[in-house]
DSSP file (Angstrom, degrees, kcal/mol; ACC not computed):
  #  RESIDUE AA STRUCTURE BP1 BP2  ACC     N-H-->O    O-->H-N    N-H-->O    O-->H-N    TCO  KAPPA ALPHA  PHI   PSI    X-CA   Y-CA   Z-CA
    1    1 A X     >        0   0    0      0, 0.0     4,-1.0     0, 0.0     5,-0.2   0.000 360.0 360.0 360.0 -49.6   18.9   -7.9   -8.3
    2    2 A X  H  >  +     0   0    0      1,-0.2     4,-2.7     2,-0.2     5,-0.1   0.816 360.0  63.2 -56.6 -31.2   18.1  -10.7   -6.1
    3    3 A X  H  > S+     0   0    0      1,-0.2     4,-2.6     2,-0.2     5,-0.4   0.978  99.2  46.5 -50.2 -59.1   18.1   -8.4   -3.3
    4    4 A X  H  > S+     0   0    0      2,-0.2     4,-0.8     1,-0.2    -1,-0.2   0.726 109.1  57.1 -79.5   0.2   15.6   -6.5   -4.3
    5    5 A X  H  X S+     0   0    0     -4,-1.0     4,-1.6     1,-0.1    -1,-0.2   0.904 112.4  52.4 -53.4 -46.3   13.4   -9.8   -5.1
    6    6 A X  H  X S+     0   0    0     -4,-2.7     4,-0.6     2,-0.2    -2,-0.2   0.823 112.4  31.4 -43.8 -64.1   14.1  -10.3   -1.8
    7    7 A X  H >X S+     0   0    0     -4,-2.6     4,-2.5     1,-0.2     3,-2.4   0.950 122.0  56.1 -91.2 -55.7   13.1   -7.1    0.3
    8    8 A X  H 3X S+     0   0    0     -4,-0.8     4,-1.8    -5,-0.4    -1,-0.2   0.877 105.6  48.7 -52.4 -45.0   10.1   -6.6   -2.5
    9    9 A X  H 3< S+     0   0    0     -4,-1.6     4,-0.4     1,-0.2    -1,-0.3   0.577 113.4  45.6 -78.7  -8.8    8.6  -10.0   -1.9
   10   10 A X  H <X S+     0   0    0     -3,-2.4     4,-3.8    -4,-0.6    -1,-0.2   0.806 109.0  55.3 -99.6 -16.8    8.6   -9.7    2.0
   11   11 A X  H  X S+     0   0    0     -4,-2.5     4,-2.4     1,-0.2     5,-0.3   0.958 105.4  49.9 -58.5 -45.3    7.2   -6.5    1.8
   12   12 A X  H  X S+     0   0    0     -4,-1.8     4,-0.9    -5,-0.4    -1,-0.2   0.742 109.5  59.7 -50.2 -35.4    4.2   -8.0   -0.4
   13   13 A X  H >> S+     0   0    0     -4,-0.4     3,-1.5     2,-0.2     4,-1.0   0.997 106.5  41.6 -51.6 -75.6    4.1  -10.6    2.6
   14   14 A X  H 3X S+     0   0    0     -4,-3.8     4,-3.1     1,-0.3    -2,-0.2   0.757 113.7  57.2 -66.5 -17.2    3.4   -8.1    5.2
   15   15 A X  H 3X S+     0   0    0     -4,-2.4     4,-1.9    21,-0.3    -1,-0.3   0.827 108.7  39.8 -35.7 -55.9    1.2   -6.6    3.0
   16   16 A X  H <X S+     0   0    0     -3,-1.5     4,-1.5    -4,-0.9    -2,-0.2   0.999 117.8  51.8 -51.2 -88.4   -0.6   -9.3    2.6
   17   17 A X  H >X S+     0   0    0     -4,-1.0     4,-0.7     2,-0.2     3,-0.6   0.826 107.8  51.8  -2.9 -70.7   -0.4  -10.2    6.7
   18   18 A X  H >X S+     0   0    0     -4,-3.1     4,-2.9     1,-0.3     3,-2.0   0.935 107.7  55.0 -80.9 -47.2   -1.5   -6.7    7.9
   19   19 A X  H 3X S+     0   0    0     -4,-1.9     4,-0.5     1,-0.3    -1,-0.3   0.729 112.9  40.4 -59.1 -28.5   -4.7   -7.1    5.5
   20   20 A X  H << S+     0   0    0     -4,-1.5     4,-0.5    -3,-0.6    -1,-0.3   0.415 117.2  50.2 -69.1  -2.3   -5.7  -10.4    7.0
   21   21 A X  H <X S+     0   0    0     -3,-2.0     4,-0.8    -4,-0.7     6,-0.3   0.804 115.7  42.4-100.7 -54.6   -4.8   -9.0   10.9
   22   22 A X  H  X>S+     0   0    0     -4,-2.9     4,-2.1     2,-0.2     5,-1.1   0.784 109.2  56.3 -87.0 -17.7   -6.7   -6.0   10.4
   23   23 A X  H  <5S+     0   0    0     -4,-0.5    -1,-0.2    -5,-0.4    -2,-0.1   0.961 110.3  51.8 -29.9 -60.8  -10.0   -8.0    8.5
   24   24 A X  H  45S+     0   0    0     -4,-0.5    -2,-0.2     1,-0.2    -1,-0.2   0.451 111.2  47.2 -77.7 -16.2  -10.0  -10.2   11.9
   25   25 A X  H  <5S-     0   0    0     -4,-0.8    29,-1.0     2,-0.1    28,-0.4   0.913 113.5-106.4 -95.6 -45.3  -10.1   -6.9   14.1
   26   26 A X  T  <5S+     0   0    0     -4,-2.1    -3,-0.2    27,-0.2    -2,-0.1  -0.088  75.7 142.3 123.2  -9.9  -12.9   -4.8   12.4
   27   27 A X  S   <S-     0   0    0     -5,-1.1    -1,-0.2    -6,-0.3     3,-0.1  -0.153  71.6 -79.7 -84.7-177.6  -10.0   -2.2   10.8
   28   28 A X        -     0   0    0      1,-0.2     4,-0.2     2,-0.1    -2,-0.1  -0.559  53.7-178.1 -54.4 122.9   -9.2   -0.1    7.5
   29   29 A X  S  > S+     0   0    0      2,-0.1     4,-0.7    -6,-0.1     3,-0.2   0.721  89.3  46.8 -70.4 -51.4   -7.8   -3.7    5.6
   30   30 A X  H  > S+     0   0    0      1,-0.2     4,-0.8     2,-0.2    -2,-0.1   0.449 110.4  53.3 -72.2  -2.4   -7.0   -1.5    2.6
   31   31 A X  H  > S+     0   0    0      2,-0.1     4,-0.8     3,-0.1    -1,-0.2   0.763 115.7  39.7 -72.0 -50.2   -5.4    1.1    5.2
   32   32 A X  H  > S+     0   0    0     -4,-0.2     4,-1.7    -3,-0.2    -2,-0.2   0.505 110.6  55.4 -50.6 -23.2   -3.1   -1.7    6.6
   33   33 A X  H  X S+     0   0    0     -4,-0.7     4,-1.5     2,-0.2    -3,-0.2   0.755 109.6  46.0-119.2 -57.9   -2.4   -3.3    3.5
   34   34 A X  H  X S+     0   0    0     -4,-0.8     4,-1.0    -5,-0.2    -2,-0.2   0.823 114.6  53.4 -49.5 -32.4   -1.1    0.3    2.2
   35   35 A X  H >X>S+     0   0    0     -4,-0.8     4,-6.3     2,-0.2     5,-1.0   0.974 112.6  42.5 -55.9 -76.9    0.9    0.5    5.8
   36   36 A X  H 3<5S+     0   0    0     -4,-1.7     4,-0.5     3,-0.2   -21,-0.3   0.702 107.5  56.4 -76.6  -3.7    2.4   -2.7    5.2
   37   37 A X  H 3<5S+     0   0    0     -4,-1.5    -1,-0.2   -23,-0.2    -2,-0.2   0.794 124.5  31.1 -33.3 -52.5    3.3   -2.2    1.1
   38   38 A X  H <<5S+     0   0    0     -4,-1.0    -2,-0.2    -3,-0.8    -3,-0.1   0.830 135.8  24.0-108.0 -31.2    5.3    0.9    2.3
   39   39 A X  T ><5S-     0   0    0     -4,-6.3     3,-1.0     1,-0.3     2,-0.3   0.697  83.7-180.0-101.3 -14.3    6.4    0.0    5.7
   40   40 A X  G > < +     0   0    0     -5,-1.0     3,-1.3    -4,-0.5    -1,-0.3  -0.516  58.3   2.2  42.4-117.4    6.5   -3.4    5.9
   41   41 A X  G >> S+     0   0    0     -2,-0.3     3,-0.5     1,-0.3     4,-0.5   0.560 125.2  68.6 -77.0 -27.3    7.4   -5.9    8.7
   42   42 A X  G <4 S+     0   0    0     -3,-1.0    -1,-0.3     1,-0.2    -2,-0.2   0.522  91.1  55.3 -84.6   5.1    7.8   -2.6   10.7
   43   43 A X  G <4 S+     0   0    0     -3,-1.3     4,-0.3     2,-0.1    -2,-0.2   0.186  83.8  93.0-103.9  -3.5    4.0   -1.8   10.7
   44   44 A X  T X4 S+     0   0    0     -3,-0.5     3,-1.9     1,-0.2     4,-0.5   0.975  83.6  48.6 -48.4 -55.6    3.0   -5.3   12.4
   45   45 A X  G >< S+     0   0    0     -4,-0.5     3,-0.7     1,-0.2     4,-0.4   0.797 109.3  59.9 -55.1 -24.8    3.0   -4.1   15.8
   46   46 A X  G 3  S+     0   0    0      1,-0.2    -1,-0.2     2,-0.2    -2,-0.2   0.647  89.1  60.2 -70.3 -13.7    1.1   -1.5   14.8
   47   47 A X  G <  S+     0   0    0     -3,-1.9    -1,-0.2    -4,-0.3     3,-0.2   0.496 100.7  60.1 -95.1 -20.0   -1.6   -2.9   13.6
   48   48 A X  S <  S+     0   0    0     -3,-0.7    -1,-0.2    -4,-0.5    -2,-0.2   0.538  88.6  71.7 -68.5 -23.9   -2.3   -4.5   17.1
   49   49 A X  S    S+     0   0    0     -4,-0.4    -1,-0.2    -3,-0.1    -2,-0.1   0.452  80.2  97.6 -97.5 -11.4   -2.5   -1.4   18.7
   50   50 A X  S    S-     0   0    0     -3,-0.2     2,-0.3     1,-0.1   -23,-0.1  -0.509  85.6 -98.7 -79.5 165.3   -6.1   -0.6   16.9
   51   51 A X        -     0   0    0     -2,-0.1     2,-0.8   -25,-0.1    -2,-0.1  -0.688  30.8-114.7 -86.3 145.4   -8.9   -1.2   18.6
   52   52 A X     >  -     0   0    0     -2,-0.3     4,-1.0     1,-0.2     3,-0.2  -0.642  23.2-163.2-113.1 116.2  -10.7   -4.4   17.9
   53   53 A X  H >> S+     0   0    0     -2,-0.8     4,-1.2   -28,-0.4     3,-0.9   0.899  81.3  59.9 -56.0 -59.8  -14.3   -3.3   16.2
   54   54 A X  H 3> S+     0   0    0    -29,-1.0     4,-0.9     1,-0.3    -1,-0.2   0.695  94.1  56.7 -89.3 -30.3  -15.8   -6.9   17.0
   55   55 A X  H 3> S+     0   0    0    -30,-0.3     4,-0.8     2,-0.2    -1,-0.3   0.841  95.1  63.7 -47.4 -47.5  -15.6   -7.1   20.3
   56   56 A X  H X< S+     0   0    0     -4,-1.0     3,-1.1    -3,-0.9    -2,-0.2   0.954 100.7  56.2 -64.3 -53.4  -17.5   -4.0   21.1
   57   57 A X  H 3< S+     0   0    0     -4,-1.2    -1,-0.3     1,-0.2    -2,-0.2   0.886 103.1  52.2 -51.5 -34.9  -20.6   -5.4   19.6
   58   58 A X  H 3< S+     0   0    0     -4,-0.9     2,-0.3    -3,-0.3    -1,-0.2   0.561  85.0 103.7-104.0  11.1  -20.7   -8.2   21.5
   59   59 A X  S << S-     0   0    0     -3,-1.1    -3,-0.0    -4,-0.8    -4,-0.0  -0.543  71.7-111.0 -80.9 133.2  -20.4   -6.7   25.0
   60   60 A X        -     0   0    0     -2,-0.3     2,-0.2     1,-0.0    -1,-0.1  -0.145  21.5-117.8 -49.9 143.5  -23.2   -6.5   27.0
   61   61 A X        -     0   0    0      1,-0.1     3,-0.1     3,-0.0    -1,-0.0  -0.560  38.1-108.4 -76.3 154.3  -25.1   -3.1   28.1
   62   62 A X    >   -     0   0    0      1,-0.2     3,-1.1    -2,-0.2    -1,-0.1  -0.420  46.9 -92.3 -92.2 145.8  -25.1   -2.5   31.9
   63   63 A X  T 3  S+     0   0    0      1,-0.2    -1,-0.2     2,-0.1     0, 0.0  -0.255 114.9  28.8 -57.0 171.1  -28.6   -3.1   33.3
   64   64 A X  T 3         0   0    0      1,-0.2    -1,-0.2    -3,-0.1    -2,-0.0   0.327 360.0 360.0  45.9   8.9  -30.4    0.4   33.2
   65   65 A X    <         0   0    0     -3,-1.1    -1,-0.2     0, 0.0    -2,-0.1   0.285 360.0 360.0 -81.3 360.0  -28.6    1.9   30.3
């Protein structure tokens, strides 16, 4: 019983985690959030691998584009 206090309350962590990671990028939160619910501590790395939305707004256009 403690076990499963256990494994349920870190899952709720990464849950948690992956919806603030993916906020801070530009991504799906509520897509990450589901990720890390189901997969937990084994969908962090994954979450790195998107591409970061905010960045791309704030690069410059090449002159003559």
């Amino acid at each position: 019983m403690t076990g499963m206090i256990i494994i349920s309350s870190i899952f709720i962590i990464c849950a948690i985690l992956l919806w603030n990671i993916a906020d801070k990028r530009g991504a799906n939160t509520l897509f990450w959030a589901v990720m890390g619910g189901v997969f937990g501590p084994f969908a962090i790395p994954f979450v790195f691998l998107t591409k970061n939305r905010s960045s791309k707004s704030t690069q410059s256009k090449k002159p003559g584009n």
